[in-house]
Phi, psi and omega in degrees: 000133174303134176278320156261154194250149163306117193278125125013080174281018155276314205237021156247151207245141182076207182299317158269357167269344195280301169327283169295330146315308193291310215282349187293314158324306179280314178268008173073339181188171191246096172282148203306359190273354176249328165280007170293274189350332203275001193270350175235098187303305172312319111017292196255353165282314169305322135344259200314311196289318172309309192276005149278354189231354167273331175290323178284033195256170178280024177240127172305151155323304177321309170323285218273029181237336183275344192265311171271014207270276199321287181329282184316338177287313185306308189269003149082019198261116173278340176254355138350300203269350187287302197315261167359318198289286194300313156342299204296317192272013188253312185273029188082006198252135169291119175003281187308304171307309166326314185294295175294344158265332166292314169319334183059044155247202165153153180327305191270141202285342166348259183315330189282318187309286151354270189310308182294324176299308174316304202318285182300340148297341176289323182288000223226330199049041184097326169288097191231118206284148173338336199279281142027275196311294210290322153307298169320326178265343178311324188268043180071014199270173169239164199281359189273312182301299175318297162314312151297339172271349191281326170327288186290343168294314209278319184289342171275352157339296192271353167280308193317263191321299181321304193280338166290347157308283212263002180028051174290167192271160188299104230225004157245148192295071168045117184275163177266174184301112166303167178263000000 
């Protein structure tokens, strides 16, 4: 059960019906974590300006679904990883890839490296040792790339943490338990 309850986007007002108007425009639809978010516009407006300047990164769609796969894992968000899960697979990713991105793995030693930097900043709090580093650019990233994932770790940060506050209910299909 939600701890915070989801609003009505017919009976908000203001600047969060203005909000929920774009994403609704865009996604087609409203998942319960932006009508949790809508009780504060500051909020799902910081939200929307993060995940608009992220869109424009030098990181694949696929990346930043494989990225927040790894973050939501790390961080135990259950409706994170249903969201992420069902994304991923809109964005082209396979079960199997889905499974291994939770893992802060992957095929590609890129990427798999990319996932393991996420991982660990999420575990680390940011605190990422030379050692760290020195992989993650060994495996090709550039400080432009290396920078968009600390982007993208921190907005998936805050839905996780956002959604263990507020437990909205789960409005996508259940990712399943790794094995």
């Amino acid at each position: 059960m939600s701890r915070i309850v989801a609003l009505d986007p017919e009976k908000v007002q203001g600047k969060a019906k203005e909000l929920l108007g774009t994403i609704k425009a865009k996604a087609g639809g409203l998942p319960n974590i932006f009508k949790t978010m809508a009780h504060s516009p500051v909020a799902l407006q910081a939200y929307l300006g993060l995940s608009g300047a992220l869109a424009q990164s030098v990181l694949s769609a696929q990346l930043k679904e494989k990225i927040a796969l790894a973050v939501g894992e790390e961080n135990q968000c259950a409706y994170c990883l249903a969201a992420h899960s069902a994304i991923g697979k809109k964005a082209g990713l396979s079960d199997a890839e889905i499974e291994t991105a939770r893992r802060a793995k992957d095929k590609d030693a890129k990427e798999s490296a990319i996932l393991q930097f996420a991982k660990n900043l999420c575990k680390n709090r940011g605190n990422i040792s030379d050692q760290e580093l020195q992989a993650v650019r060994q495996a090709g990233c550039s400080d432009e790339e290396i920078i968009e994932v600390v982007v993208a770790v921190s907005l998936n940060i805050f839905t996780n943490y956002f959604n263990h506050v507020a437990e909205p209910t789960v409005d996508f299909p259940q990712a399943k338990p790794l094995s």
